[in-house]
C-alpha positions, 0 to 999 in steps of 0.5 A: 230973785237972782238971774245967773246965766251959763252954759249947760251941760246936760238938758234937765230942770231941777228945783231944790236947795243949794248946798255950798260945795267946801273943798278943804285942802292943805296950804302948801309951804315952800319948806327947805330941806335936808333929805331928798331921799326923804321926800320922794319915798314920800312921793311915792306913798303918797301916789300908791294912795292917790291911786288906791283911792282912784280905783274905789272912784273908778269901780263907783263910776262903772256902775253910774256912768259906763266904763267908757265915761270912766276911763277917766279915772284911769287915765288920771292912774296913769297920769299920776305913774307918767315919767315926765310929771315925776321927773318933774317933781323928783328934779324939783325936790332935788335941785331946789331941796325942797318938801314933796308938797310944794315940787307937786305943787309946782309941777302942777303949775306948770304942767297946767300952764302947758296945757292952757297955752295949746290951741285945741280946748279939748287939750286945756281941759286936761289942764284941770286933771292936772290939777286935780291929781296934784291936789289928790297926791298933795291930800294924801301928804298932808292927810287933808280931806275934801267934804261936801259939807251938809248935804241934804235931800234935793241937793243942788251943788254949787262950787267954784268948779268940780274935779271928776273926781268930786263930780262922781263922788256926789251922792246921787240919791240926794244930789240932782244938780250942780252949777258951778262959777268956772269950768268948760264944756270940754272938761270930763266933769261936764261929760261926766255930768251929761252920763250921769243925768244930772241937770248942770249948769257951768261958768255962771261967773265968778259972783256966784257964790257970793250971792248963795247961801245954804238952803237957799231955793233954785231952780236950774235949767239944764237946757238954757243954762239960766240958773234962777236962785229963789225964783218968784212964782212964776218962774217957778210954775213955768220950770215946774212944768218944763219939769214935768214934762222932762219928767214924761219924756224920761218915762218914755225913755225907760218904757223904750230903753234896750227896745229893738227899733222894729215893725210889728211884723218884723223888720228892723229899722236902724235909727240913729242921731244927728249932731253938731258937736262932741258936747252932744254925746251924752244926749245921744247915749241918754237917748239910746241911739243905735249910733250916730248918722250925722256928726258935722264936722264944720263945727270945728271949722267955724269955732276956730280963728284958722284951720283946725289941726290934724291933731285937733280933728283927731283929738274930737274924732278919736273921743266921739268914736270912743264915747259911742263904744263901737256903735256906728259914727258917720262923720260928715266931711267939711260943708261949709259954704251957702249959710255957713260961711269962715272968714279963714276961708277967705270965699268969694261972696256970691249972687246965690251962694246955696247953688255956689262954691260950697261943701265937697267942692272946696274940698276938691279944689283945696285938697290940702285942707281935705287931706288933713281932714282926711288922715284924721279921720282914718287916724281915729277910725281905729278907735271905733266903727267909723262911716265917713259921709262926703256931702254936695255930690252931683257926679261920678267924676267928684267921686273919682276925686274924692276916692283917688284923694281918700287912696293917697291919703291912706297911702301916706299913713301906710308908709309912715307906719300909722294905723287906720281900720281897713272896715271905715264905710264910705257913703255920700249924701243925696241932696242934689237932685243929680245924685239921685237920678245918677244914683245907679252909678254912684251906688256900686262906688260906696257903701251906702247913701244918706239923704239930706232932705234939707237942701234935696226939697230945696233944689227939686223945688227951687225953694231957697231954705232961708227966705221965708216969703217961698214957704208956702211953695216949699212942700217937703211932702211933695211927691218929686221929693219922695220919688227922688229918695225912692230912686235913690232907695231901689238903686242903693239896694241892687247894688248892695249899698244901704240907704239912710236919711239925715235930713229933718224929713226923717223925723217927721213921723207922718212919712216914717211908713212911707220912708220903710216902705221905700226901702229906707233901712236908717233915720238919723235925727235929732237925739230928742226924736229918738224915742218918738220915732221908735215908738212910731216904728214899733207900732207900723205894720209894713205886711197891711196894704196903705 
């Protein structure tokens, strides 16, 4: 048995036989030449072919991955008819006089190096649709051709990486994993694969395929990123039942796809996902979430070496917003601070960090950085239905602030002619135990509340989250609790506000009757929740006495 390790792209186990992905492509020449003309009619026979063929792979991946998955192919359309990367390689051909084949090839090369060298990893991702265009165009020069080989039932792809276009390609009756040397989860192949269901597994390192042959078994777990390449017997009967029980969850699935999240007796219940990161997504869509209650936004804080960018934040808002295809997305603002600490940032370490300089806090004091967040929200708002979530509020006066620095914010793209949507909610976190007993007043500021039960149970009881040895005192059923989500509950509804909870609390299927008889109207929770909570509320009846 051999162990590989990489990350996972998509939660799946699959046991099958590898199949050594072969990619034949031409060698490309440098060739001197003659006729310029020549070359570049050949250049653009050769691109109304590549895009001919991209429109086959576009329509095949409507119907498999969804048409917001498949813009993909669209965007390689228009990539390849983009004026920079023509002029690029008519300018080749005619300055340096050589053949179409090798200007693709350099234009590639460099186009490539141009992307890999920005900071955002979502934009050296476009990198590889660099790459993968330029090779379909030099294909279709050189009448190349790119096989999967032999291909048999139970397939698990393995190659050096996967272009989209090679990944939609696979023939999903036979095909039901791939693992791949190289790649990142930036890339449209891993986002395809999470929209495709299919167990993936990328960068497991270059010794790889050296050590595979066709037919060889291999168990891959999507969820781990372990790769197992003919596994011993207990590997595999521990992967056989971590299949199985994949198995049942999909059964759920499609028993509760499409469903209403609704009562027996009629009411309707919005249930929602919580996630850490745009990588997430195609959990969110396997799982059927009716939209997404929290996206933390640190995550792009805490995997960078300085601020992240406008540009960056955009980039990750404008794809969630677009992935999700109109379904409701509430982007928490920046919450750093307490356990989740930025060197860049530069905090002071503190006696009690949780009670401290945290969250929407740093925001106020550094609105600077908070503007930026801000324009790239309001920037992406346009591309979807956009909620923006300010988390830590104790006040009226913090709100004021923050409502005064989203005005100025919206103030300044106006007069620079940037769009933004005029339909972005606005809601605030309940999680200290001051908003809740002020939620009177802060409800008529906002568009609804969310309730983060974490850190509310954590100061209504004076039970520090991190430190195990006050567990036993940390009761998350405590009745002060539930009354504080109650209040919450009665004054966002008087004052036209809807209410949620985002907490761990709200997938605790023990108080889901108890939250709707509160008047919660939204559960975000973990996308592998989803399905357990809508059966549980679908089997709740609210018109019988407690």
């Amino acid at each position: 048995m051999i162990k590989f390790k990489g990350k996972g792209v998509y939660g799946a186990v699959a046991i099958g036989r590898i199949s050594v992905f072969n990619r034949q492509e031409a060698q490309v020449r440098r060739i001197h030449i003659t006729d310029p003309e020549f070359e570049k009619n050949r250049i653009k026979e050769a691109e109304a072919i590549a895009i001919r063929q991209l429109k086959q792979i576009h329509e095949k991946a409507l119907k498999e991955v969804g048409e917001t998955n498949a813009q993909i192919f669209e965007i390689h359309m228009m990539m390849i008819e983009d004026d920079d990367y023509n002029e690029s390689i008519v300018n080749i051909i005619e300055n340096q006089l050589v053949n179409a084949e090798y200007a693709v090839a350099l234009t590639s090369d460099n186009f490539a190096k141009m992307f890999r060298s920005m900071d955002d990893a979502y934009m050296q991702a476009r990198a590889d649709d660099v790459r993968d265009i330029s090779n379909r165009i030099i294909s279709c020069l050189s009448d190349s051709v790119i096989t999967e080989g032999s291909v048999h039932d139970d397939a698990v792809i393995c190659a050096d990486d996967l272009a989209p276009s090679e990944t939609v390609s696979l023939d999903k009756e036979k095909v039901i994993a791939f693992v791949t040397a190289y790649g990142s989860q930036n890339s449209h192949t891993a986002i395809l694969a999470r929209n495709m269901n299919i167990a993936a597994v990328i960068g497991v390192g270059g010794k790889f395929l050296e050590s595979v042959r066709n037919g060889d078994i291999v168990a891959v777990d999507g969820y781990t990123g372990e790769v197992f390449v003919n596994p011993d017997s207990d590997v595999l009967d521990r992967l056989k039942a971590k299949k199985w029980e994949d198995h049942e969850k999909k059964a759920l699935l499609q028993k509760l796809r499409g469903k209403e999240n609704i009562t027996l007796d009629g009411r309707k219940v919005n249930i929602y996902a919580n996630i850490g990161g745009i990588d997430s997504i195609g959990s969110v869509l396997l799982n059927d979430a009716g939209g997404i209650g929290l996206f933390r936004s640190e995550f792009l804080y805490l995997e960078n070496s300085d601020y992240p960018t406008e540009e960056q934040q955009f980039t990750v808002y404008k794809r969630v917003l677009e992935s999700m295809g109109g379904k409701k997305v509430i982007i928490r603002t920046l919450d750093i601070g307490a356990d989740k600490q930025v060197d860049y940032f530069n905090l002071d370490k503190e006696e009690n960090p949780a009670l401290g300089y945290r969250a929407i806090r740093i925001c106020i004091d550094r609105p600077e950085i908070f503007a930026v967040q801000l324009k790239a929200l309001y920037r992406a708002s346009v591309y979807g239905n956009l909620g923006i979530m300010f988390p830590m509020i104790t006040s009226v006066s913090e709100l004021n602030k923050i409502l005064e620095i989203c005005g100025n914010v919206k103030n300044d793209l106006k007069s620079h002619g940037v769009d933004y949507s005029d339909e972005v909610e606005i809601g605030i976190m309940i999680e200290t135990p001051a908003a809740a007993i002020i939620s009177d007043r802060l409800a008529p500021m906002v568009d609804f509340f969310s309730v983060g039960t974490n850190d509310l149970i954590q100061y209504t009881l004076a039970c520090d989250r991190q430190n195990p040895r006050v567990e036993e005192f940390c009761d998350t059923h405590h009745e002060a609790v539930l009354r504080l989500i109650e209040m919450s509950a009665v004054n966002a509804h008087k004052n036209g506000a809807w209410i949620g909870i985002c907490g761990e609390l709200a997938a605790d299927t023990e108080l889901t009757e108890t939250f709707l008889r509160i008047g919660i109207d939204e559960l975000s929770v973990s996308p592998g929740y989803i399905l357990k909570l809508r059966d549980t509320v679908r089997n709740i009846d609210l018109s019988k006495n407690k």
